[in-house]
N, CA, C and O of each residue as an XYZ file, in Angstrom:
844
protein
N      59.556     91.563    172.008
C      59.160     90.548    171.030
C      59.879     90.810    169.705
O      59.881     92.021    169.488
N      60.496     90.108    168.734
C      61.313     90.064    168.171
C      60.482     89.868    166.733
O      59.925     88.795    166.504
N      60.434     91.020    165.740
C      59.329     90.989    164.870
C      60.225     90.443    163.154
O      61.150     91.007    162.570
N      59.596     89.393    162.847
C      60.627     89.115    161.809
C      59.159     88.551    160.820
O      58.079     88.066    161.160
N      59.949     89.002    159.073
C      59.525     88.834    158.188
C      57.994     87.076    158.452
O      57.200     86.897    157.529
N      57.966     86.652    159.021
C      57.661     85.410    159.009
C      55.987     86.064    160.031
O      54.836     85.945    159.611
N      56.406     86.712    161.378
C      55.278     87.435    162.037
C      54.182     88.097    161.051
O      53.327     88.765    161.632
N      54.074     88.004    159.557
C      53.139     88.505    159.649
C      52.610     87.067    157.997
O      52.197     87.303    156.862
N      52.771     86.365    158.369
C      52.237     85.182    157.490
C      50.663     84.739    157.428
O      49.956     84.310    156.516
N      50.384     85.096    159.086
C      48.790     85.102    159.168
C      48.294     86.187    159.836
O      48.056     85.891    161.007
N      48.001     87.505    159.524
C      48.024     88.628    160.978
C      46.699     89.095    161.148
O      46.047     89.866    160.443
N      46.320     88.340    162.493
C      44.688     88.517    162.562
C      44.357     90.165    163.474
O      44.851     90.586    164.520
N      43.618     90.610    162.804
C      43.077     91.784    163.013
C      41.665     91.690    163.601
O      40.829     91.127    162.894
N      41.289     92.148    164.761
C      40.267     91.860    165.587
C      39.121     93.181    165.237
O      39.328     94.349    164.907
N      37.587     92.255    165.522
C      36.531     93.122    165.342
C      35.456     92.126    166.016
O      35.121     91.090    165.441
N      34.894     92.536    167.373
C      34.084     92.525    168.416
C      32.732     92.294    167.461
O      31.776     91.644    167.884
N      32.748     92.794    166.351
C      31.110     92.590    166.130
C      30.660     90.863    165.983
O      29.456     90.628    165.880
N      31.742     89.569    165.974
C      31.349     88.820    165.979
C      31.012     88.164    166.840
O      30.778     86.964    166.704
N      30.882     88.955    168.196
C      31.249     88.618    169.440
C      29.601     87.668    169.788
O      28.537     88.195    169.463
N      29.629     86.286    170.455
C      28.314     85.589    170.355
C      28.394     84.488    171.725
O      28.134     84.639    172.919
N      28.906     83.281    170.883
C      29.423     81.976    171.560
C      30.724     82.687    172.697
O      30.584     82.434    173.893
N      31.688     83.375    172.347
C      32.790     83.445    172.694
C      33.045     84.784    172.851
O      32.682     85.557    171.964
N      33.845     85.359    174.243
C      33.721     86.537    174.031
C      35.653     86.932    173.419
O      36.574     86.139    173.615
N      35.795     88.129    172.794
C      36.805     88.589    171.961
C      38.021     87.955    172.106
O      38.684     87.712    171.098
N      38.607     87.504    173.728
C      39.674     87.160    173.968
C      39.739     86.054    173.799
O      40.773     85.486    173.447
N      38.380     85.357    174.065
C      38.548     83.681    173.671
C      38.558     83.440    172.620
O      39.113     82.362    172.407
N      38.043     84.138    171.401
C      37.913     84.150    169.500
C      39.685     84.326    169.659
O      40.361     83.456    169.110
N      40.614     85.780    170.629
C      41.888     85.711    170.245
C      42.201     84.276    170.238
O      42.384     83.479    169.319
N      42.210     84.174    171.457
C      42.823     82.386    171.957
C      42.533     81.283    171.053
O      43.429     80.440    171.007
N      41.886     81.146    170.588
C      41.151     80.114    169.308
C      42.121     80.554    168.071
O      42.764     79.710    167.448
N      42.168     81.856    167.787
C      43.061     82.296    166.434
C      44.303     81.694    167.069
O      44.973     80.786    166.578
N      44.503     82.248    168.103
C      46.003     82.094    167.856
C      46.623     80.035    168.192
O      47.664     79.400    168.023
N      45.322     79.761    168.680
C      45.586     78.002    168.335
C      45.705     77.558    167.609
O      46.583     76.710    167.455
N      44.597     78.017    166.492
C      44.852     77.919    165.127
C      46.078     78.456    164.583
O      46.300     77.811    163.559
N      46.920     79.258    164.750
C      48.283     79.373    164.249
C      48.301     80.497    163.594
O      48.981     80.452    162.569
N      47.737     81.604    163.847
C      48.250     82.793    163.856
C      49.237     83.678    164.262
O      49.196     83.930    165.467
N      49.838     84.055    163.827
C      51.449     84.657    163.684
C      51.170     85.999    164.116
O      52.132     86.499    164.699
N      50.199     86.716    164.021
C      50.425     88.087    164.843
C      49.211     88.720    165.260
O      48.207     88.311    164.675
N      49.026     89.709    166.212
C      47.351     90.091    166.686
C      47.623     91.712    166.885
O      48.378     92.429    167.541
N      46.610     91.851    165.973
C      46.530     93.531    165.857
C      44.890     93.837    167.001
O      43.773     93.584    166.549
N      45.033     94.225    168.003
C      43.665     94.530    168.997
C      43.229     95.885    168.010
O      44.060     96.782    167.867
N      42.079     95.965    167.438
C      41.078     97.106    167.104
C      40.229     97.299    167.717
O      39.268     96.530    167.706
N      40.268     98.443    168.512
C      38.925     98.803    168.960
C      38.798    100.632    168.328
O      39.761    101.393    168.237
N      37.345    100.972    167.968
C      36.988    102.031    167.555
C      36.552    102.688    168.429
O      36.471    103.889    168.168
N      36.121    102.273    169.708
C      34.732    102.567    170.481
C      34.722    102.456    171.761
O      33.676    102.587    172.396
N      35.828    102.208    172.305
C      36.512    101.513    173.805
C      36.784    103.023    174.707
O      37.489    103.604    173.881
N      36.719    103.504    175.289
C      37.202    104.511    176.503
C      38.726    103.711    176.204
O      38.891    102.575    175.761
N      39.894    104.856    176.662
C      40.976    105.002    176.867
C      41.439    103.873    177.836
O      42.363    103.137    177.489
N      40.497    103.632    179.688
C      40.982    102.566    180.009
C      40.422    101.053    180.069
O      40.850     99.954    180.422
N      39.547    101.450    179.674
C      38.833     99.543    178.598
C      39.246     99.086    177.499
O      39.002     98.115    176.783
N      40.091    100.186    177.494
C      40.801     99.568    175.659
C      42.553     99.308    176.318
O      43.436     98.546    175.924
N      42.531    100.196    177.329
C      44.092     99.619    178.220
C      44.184     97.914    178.982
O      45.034     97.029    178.883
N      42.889     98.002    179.739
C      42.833     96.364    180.187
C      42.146     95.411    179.345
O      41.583     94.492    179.939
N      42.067     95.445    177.908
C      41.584     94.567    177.109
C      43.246     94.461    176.495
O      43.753     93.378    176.203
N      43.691     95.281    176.414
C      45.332     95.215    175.730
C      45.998     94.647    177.010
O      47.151     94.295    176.760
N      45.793     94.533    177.747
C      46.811     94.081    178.712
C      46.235     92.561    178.538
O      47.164     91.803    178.262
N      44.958     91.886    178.619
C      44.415     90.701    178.536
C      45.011     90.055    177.378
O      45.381     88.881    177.389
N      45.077     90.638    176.629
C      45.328     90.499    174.937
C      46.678     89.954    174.852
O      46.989     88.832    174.452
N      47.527     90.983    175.323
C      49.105     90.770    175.334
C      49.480     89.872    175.840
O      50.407     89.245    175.328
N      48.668     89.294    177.536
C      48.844     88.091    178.102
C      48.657     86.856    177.152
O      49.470     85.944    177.305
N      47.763     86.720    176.265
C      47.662     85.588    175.381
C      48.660     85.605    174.172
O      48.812     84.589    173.493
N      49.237     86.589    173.947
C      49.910     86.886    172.572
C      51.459     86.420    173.016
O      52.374     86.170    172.231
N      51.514     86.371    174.434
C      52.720     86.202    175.001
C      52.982     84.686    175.225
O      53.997     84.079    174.884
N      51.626     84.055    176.010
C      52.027     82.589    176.023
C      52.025     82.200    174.238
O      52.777     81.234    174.360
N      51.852     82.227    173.320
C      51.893     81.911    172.147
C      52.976     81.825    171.340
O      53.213     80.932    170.526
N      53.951     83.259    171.715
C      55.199     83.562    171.057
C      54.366     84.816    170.166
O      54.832     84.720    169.030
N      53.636     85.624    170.173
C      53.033     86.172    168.305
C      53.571     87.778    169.224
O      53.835     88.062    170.392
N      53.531     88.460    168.006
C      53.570     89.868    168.172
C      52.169     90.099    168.870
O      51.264     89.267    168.935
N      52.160     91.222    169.315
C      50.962     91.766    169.795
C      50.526     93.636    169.353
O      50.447     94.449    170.273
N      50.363     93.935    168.351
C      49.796     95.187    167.940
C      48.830     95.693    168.449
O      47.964     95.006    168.992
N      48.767     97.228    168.368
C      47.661     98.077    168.705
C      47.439     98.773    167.201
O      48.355     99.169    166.479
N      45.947     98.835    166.882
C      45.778     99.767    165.747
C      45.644    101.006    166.584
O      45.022    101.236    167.622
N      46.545    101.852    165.687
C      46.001    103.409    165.900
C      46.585    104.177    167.003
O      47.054    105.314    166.949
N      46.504    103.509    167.860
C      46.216    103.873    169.442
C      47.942    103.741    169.987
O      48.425    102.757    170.546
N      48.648    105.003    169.645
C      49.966    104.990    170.307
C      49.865    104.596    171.840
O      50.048    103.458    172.273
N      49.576    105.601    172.516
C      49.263    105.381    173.955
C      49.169    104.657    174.682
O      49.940    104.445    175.618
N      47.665    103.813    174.268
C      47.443    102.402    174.457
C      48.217    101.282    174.376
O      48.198    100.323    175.147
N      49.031    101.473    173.226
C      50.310    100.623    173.004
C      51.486    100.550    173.847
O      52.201     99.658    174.302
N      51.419    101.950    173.895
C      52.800    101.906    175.194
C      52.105    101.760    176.847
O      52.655    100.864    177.487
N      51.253    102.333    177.430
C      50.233    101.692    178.480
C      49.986    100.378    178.617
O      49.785     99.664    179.599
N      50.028    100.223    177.686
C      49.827     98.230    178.094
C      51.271     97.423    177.598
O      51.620     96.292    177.934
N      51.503     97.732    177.305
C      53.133     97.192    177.074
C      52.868     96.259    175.550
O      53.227     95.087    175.439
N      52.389     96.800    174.785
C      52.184     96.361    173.527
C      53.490     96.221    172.308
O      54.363     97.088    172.272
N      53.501     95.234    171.499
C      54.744     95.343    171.168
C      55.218     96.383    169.818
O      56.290     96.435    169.216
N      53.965     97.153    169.637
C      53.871     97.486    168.754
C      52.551     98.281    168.170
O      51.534     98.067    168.830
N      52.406     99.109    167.110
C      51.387     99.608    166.742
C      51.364     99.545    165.181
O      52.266     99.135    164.451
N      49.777    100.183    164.718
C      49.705    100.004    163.124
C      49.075    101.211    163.008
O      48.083    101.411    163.709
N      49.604    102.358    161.984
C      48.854    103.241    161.851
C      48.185    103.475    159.785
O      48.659    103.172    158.690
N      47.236    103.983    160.147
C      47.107    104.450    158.751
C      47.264    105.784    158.449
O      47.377    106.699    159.264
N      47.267    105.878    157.019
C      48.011    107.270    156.414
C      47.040    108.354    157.162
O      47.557    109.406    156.785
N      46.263    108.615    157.753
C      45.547    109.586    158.382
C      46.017    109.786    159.677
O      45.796    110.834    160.285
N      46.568    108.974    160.083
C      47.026    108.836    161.556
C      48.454    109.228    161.982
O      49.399    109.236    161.194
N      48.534    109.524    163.172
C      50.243    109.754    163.709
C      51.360    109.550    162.580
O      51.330    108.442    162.045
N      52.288    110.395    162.155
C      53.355    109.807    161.218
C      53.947    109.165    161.544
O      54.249    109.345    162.723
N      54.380    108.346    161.081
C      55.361    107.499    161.730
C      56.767    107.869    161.794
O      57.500    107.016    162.294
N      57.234    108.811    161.452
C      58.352    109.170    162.191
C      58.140    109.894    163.574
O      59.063    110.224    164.319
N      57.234    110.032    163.739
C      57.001    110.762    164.982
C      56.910    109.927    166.064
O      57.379    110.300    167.140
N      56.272    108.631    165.931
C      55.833    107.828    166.558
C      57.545    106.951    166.651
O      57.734    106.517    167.788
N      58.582    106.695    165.786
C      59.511    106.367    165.930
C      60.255    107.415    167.017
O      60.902    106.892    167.924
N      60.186    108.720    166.954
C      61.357    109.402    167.700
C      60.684    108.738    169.082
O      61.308    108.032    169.874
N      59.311    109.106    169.196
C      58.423    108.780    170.704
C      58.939    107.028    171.360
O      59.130    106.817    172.557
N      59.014    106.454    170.773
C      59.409    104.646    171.361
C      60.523    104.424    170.540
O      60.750    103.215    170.596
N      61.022    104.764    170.088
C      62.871    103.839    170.436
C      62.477    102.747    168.929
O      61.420    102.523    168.340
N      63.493    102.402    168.779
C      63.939    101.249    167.876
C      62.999     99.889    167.724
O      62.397     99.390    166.773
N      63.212     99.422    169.537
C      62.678     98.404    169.089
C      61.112     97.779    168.919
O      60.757     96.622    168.695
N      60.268     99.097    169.129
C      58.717     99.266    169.551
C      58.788     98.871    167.481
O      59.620     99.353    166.712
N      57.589     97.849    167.084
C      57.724     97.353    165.918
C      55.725     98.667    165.603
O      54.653     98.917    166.154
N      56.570     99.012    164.310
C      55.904    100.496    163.652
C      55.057     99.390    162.465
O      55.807     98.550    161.969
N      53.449     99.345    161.957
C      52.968     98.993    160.379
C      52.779    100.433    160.039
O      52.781    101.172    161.024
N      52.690    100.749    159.399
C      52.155    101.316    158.651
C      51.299    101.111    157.143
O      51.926    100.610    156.208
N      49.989    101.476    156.964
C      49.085    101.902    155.343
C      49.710    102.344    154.252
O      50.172    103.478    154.129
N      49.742    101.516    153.476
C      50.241    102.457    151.782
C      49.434    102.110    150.686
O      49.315    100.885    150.672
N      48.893    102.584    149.863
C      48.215    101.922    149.082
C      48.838    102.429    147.675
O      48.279    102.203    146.601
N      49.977    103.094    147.790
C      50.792    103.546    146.512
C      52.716    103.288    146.417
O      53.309    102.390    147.016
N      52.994    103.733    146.033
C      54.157    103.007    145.893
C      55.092    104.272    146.618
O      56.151    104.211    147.241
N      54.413    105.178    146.334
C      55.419    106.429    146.844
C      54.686    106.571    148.338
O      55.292    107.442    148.963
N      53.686    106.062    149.056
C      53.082    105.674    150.094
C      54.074    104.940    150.540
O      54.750    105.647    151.288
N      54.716    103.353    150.421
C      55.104    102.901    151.035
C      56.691    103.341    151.245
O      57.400    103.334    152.252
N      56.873    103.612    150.279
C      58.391    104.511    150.227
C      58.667    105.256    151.260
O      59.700    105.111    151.914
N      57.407    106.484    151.614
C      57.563    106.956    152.277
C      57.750    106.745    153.200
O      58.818    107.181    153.631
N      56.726    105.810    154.302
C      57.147    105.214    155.413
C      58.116    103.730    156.101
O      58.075    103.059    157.133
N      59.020    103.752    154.705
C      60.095    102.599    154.959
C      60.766    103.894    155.477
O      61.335    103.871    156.568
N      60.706    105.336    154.529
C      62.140    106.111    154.985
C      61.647    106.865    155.826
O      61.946    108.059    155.799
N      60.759    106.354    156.796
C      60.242    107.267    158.097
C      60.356    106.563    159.516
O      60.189    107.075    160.623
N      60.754    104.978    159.121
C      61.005    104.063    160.114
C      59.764    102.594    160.312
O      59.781    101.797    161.250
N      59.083    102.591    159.497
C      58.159    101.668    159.752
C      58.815     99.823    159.567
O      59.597     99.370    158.731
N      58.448     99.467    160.158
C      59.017     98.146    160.539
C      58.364     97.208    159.232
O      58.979     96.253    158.758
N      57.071     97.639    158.764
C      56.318     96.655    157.892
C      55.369     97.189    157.291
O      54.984     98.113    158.008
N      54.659     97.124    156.211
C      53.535     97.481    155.616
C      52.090     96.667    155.935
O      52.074     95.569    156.491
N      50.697     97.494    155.425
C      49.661     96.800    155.103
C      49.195     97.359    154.147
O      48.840     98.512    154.390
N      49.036     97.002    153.089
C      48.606     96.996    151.680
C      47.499     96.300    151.533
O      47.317     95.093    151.691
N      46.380     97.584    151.054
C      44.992     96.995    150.021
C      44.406     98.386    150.178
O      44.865     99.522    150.299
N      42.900     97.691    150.113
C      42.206     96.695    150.305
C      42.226     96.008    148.813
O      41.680     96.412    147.786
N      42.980     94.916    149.012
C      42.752     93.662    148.005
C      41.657     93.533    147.417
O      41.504     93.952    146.270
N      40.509     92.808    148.236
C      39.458     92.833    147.809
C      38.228     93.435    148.482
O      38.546     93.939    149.559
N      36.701     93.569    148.156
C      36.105     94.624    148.475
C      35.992     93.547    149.990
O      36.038     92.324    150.123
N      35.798     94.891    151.150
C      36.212     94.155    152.238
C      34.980     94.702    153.126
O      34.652     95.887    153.068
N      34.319     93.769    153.951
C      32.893     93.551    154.450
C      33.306     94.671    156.034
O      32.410     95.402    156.456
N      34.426     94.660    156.607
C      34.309     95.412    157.869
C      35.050     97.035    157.166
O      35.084     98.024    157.898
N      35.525     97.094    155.900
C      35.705     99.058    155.473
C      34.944     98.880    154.463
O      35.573     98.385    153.528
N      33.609     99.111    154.187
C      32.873     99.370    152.992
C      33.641    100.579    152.051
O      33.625    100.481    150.824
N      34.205    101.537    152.623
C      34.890    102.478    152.300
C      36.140    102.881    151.635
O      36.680    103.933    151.295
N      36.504    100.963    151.563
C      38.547    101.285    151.608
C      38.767    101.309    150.067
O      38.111    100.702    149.221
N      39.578    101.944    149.924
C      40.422    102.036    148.289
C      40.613    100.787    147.773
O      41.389     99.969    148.267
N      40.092    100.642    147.022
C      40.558     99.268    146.537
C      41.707     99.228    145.517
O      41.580     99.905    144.496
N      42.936     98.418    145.723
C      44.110     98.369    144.539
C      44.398     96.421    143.991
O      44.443     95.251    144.371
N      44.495     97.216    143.027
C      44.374     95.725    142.212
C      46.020     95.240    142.349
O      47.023     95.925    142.548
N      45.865     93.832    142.164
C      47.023     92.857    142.021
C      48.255     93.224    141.511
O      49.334     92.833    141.958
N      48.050     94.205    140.290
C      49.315     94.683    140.178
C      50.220     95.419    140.632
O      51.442     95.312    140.529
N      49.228     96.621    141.444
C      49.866     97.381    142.465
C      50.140     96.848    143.635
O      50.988     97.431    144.310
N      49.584     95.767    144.115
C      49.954     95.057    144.889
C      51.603     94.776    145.290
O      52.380     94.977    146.224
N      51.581     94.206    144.009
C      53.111     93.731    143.803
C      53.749     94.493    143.532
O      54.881     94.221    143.933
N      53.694     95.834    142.791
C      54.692     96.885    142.801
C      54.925     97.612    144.238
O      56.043     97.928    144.646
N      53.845     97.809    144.871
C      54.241     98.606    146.144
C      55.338     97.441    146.918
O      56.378     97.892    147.397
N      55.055     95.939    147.013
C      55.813     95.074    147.424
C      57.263     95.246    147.335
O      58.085     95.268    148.252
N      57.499     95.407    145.619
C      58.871     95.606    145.277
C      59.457     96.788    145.183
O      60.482     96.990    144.531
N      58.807     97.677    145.862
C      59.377     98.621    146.142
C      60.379     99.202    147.574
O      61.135    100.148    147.795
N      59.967     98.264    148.166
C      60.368     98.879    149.512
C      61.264     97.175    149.656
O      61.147     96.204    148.909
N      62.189     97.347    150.984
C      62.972     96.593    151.324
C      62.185     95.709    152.684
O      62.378     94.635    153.256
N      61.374     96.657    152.781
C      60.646     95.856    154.627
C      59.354     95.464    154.394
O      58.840     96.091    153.469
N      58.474     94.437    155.042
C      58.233     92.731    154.621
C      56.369     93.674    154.411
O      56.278     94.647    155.160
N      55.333     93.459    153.688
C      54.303     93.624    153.647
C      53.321     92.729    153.696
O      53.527     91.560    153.370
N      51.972     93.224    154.164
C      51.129     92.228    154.141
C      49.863     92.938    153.591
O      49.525     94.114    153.722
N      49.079     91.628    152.760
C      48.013     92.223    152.407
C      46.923     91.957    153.073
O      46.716     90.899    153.668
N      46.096     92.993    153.004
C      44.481     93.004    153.790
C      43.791     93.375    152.876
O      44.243     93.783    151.806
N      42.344     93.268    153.225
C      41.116     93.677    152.763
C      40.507     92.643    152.363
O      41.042     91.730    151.734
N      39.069     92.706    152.769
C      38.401     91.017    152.252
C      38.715     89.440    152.224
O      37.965     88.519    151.899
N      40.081     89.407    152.672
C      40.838     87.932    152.059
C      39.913     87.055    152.898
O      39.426     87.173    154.023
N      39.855     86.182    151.990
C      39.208     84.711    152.536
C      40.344     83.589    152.162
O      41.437     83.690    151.606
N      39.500     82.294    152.794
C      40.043     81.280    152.294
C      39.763     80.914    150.515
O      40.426     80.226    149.739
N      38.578     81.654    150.327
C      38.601     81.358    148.823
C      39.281     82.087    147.745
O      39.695     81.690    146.656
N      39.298     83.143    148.250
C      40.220     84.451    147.310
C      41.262     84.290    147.616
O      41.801     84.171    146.516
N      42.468     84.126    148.753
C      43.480     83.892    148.757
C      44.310     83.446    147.962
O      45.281     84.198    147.869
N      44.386     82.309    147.168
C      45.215     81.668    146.391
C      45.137     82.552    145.187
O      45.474     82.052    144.113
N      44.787     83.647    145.214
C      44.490     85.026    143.882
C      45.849     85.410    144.661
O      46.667     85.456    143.742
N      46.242     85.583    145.344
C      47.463     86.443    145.871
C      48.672     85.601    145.817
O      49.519     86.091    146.565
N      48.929     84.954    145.464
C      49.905     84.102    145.161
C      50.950     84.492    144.212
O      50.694     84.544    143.009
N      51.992     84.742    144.627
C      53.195     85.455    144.005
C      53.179     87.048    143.809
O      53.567     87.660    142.814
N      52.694     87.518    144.869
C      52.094     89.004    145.024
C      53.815     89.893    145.147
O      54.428     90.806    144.593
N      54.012     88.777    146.382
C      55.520     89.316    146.743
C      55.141     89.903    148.744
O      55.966     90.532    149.407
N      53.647     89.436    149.308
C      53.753     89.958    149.926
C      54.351     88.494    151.217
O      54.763     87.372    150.923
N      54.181     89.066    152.496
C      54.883     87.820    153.345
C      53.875     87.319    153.804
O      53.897     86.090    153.873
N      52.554     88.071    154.317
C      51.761     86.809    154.116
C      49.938     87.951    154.194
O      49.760     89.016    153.603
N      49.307     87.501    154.753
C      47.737     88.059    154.546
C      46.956     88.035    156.077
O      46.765     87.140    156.900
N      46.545     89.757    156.012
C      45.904     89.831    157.213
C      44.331     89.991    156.769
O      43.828     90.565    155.803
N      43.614     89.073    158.130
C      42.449     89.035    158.094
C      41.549     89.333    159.127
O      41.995     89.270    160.273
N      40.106     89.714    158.922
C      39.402     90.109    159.797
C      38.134     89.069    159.898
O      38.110     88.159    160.726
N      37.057     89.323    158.927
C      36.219     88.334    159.044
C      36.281     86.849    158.639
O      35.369     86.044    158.827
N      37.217     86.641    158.182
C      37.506     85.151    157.483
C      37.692     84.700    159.039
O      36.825     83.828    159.099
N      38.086     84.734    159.903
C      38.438     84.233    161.001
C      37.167     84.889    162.126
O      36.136     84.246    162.326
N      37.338     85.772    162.564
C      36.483     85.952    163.275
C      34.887     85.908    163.831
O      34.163     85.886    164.827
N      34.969     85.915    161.677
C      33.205     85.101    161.664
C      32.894     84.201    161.640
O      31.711     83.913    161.822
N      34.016     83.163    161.353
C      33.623     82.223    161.139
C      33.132     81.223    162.493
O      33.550     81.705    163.546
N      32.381     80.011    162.671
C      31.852     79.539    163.356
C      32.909     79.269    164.339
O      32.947     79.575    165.531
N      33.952     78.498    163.450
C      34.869     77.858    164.235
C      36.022     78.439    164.026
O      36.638     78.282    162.972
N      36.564     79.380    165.276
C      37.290     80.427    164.576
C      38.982     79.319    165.117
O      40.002     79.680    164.529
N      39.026     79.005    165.384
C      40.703     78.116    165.594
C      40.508     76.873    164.150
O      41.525     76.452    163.601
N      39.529     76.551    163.828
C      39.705     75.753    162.568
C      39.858     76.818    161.206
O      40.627     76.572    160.276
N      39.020     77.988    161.269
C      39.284     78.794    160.040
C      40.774     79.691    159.922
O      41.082     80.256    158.873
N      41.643     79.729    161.163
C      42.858     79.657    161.222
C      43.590     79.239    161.039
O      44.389     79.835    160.317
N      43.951     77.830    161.544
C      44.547     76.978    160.696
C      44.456     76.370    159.519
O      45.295     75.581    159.084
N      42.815     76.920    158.617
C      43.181     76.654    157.699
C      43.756     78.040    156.413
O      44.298     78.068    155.308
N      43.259     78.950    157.350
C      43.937     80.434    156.151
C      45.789     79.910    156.507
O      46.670     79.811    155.652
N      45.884     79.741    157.486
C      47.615     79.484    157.840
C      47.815     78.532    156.742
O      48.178     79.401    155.948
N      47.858     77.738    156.231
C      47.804     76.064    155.327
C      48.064     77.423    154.028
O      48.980     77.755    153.275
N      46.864     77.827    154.293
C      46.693     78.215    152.739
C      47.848     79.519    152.519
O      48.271     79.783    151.393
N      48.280     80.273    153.735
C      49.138     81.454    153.589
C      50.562     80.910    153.012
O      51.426     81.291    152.222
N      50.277     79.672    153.964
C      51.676     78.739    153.176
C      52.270     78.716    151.799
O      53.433     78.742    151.396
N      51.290     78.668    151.301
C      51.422     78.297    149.767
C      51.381     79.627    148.818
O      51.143     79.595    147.610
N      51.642     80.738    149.542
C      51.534     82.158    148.611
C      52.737     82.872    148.633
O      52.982     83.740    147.795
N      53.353     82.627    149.356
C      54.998     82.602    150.176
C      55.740     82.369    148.896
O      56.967     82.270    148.903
C-alpha cells in the first residue's frame, strides 16, 4: 500500500468501547464509507491470536477501500497479518529497530510531542508523525497535552507529513487550521458517534479545510 502525505487527512483510530448497534468491523466499514483515509486497529486487551484475526478482518476492509491499514504498537501483529504498517509511541519499540526488522516499504508513525521528539524519529526512519494530545482527550485521560504552538513547530520541523490527535472533534477542529499538520486523527468523534459513516464524512469535509 503506497502511503502518501494525503493517507493521513482523516486517520481513524479504533476503540471497541463503543461497540453496541454494530460490532468494531462494521463501525470500521461505516468509517471508511464515510471517507476515511487511514485505519490504525487498537487493541489493549486482545490475546496475540484475536488481535491476529481481527487484523486480518480489518485489512480485508482497508483493502477493498484503497486506505492504509495500521497496527498500534503491536510489531508482530503487523507483520502476522500482513498489515501495512505500524504506530508506535515514545515508550515503545524504537523505530529504528523496527525499520532494520521490515524493510523500507512497511510504513513506520511514530509519537512526538517535542520538536527534538520528532527529529528524532524522522532520523530513525519513521514514515509520519502523531502529534498531541491537542486537546484534553476522553479515551487518554493521561496524555500530555501541547498547545497550538508547538503543534506547529514540531510540524516545521521535520520534512515527513504529521497528524494531529487527541480529543479532535468536529467542533474543535477548525482550531487547527493552519497548524501545518496533513490532516487529524480521531477516536471518539467517529466511533461514538451514533452514526459513525455520517460523522466521517463530515470530520473529512471539515479536514478539508485545515489543509
Amino acid at each position: 500500500m503506497e502511503f502518501k502525505r494525503d493517507s493521513l487527512l482523516l486517520y481513524a483510530v479504533t476503540d471497541r468501547a463503543w461497540e453496541g448497534k454494530q460490532t468494531l468491523p462494521e463501525q470500521i466499514e461505516a468509517a471508511l464509507a464515510g471517507g476515511v483515509t487511514c485505519v490504525q486497529l487498537r487493541e489493549k486487551h486482545l490475546d496475540h491470536d484475536a488481535f491476529v484475526r481481527e487484523a486480518l478482518q480489518v485489512k480485508t476492509l482497508c483493502r477493498r477501500y484503497g486506505v492504509p491499514f495500521l497496527i498500534n504498537d503491536n510489531v508482530d501483529v503487523a507483520l502476522e497479518s500482513g498489515a501495512d504498517g505500524v504506530h508506535v509511541g515514545i515508550e515503545d519499540a524504537p523505530v529504528a529497530d523496527i525499520r532494520r526488522r521490515t524493510g523500507r516499504d512497511f510504513i513506520i508513525g511514530a509519537t512526538a510531542k517535542t520538536v527534538d521528539q520528532a527529529r528524532a524519529a524522522e532520523a530513525a526512519g519513521a514514515d509520519y508523525l502523531g502529534v498531541g494530545a491537542v486537546f484534553p482527550s476522553p479515551t487518554k485521560t493521561n496524555a500530555i497535552r501541547i498547545t497550538g504552538e508547538q503543534l506547529r513547530e514540531i510540524c516545521a520541523s521535520v520534512a515527513i507529513p504529521a497528524v494531529a490527535i487527541g480529543g479532535i472533534t468536529l467542533e474543535n477542529a477548525p482550531s487547527l487550521a493552519g497548524c501545518g499538520a496533513a490532516g487529524i486523527a480521531v477516536v471518539s468523534a467517529i466511533f461514538g458517534a451514533e452514526d459513525v459513516r455520517a460523522a466521517a464524512a463530515a470530520l473529512r469535509q471539515t479536514a478539508l479545510t485545515l489543509i
